[in-house]
C-alpha positions as CSV (number, residue, x, y, z in Angstrom):
1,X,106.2,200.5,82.8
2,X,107.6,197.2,84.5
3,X,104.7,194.9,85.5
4,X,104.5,193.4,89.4
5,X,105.8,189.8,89.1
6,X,103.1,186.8,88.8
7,X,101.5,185.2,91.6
8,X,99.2,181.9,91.7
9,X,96.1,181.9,90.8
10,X,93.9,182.3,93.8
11,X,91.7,179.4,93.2
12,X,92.7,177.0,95.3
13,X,95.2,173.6,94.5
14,X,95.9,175.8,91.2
15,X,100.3,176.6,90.9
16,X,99.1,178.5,87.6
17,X,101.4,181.8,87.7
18,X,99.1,185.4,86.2
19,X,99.1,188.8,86.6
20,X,95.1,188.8,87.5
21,X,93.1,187.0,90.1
22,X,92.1,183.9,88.5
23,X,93.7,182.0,85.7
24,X,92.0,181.6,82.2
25,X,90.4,178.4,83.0
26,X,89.7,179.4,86.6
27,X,88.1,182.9,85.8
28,X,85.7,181.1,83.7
29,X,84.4,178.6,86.3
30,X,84.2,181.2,89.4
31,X,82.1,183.3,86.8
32,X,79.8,180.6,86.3
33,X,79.5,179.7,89.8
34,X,78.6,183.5,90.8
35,X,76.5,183.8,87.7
36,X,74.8,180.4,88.9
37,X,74.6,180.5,92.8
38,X,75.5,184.2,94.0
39,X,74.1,187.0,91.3
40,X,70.4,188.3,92.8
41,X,68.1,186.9,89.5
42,X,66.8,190.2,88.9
43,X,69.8,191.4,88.0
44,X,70.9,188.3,86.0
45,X,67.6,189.1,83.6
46,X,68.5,192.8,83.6
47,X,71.9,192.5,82.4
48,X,71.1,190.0,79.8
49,X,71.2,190.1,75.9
50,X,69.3,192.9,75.2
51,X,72.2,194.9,77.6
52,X,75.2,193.2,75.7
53,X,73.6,195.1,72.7
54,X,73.6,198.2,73.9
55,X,76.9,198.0,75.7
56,X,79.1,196.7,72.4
57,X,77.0,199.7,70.3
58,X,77.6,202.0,73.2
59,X,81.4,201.6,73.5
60,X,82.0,201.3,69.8
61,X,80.8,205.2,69.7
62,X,82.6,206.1,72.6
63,X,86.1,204.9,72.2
64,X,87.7,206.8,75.3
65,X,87.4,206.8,79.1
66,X,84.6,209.6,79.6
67,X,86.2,209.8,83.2
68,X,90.0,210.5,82.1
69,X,88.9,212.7,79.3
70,X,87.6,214.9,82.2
71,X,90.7,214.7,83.5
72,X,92.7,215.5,80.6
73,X,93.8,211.9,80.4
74,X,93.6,209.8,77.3
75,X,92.8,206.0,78.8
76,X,90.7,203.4,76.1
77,X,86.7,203.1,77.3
78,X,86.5,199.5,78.3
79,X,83.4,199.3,80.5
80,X,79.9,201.3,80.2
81,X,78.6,202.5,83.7
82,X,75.4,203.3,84.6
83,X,75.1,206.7,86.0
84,X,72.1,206.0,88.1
85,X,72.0,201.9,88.9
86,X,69.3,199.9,87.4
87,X,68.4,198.7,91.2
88,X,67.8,202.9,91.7
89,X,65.5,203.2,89.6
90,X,68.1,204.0,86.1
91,X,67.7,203.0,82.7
92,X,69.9,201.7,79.7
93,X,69.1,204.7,77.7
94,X,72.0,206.3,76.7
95,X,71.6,209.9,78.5
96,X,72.6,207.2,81.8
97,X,75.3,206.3,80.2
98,X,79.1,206.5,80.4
99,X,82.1,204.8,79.0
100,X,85.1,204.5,81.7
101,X,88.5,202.4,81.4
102,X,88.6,199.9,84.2
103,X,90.1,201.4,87.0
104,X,87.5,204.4,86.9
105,X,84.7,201.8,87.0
106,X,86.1,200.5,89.7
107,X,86.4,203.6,92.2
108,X,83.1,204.5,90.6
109,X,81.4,201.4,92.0
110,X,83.5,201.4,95.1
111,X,82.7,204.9,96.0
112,X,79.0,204.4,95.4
113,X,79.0,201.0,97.8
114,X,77.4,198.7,95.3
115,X,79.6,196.3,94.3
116,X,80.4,195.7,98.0
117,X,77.0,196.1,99.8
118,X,75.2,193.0,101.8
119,X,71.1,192.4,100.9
């Protein structure tokens, strides 16, 4: 399948041509500034080491998109999803959890509201 042609990166000055949002060195500084200045500290601490743990042991025993499988698609698991959010009250055990590609993660998220909602 033919890809959609590069376009700048979107930080600004930068003539870099990708395929994503942000170029290599670019998507590495906007993620520190948002992990710095923007992410709510509670969350910070809740996704923290202990998390990267479970995530890597979680997707190494669940290969596939849980989501496409449904579906009757076959689509690599590249994210892990909490089924009920931490800020609702959900766990990181792993009855909450579920391993989607990232396209499925993101109408997940954007269906629920979170990723987009104001505090």
């Amino acid at each position: 399948m033919p890809r959609k042609p590069a376009k700048p990166c979107a930080f600004p000055g930068c003539p870099e041509l990708v395929h994503e949002r942000y170029c290599d060195k670019h998507k590495k500084e906007t993620g520190r500034h948002y992990e710095k200045y923007k992410r709510d500290p509670k969350t910070k601490k809740r996704y923290g080491y202990r998390w990267k743990k479970i995530r890597d042991k979680y997707i190494k025993s669940h290969t596939l998109c849980e989501q496409c499988k449904k579906e009757e698609r076959i689509k690599t698991a590249e994210e892990v999803h909490h089924i009920v959010p931490l800020s609702k009250g959900g766990t990181h055990d792993e009855e909450n959890l579920m391993a989607l590609c990232k396209s499925c993660h993101s109408r997940i998220t954007a269906l629920e509201g979170d990723r987009w909602r104001r505090s």
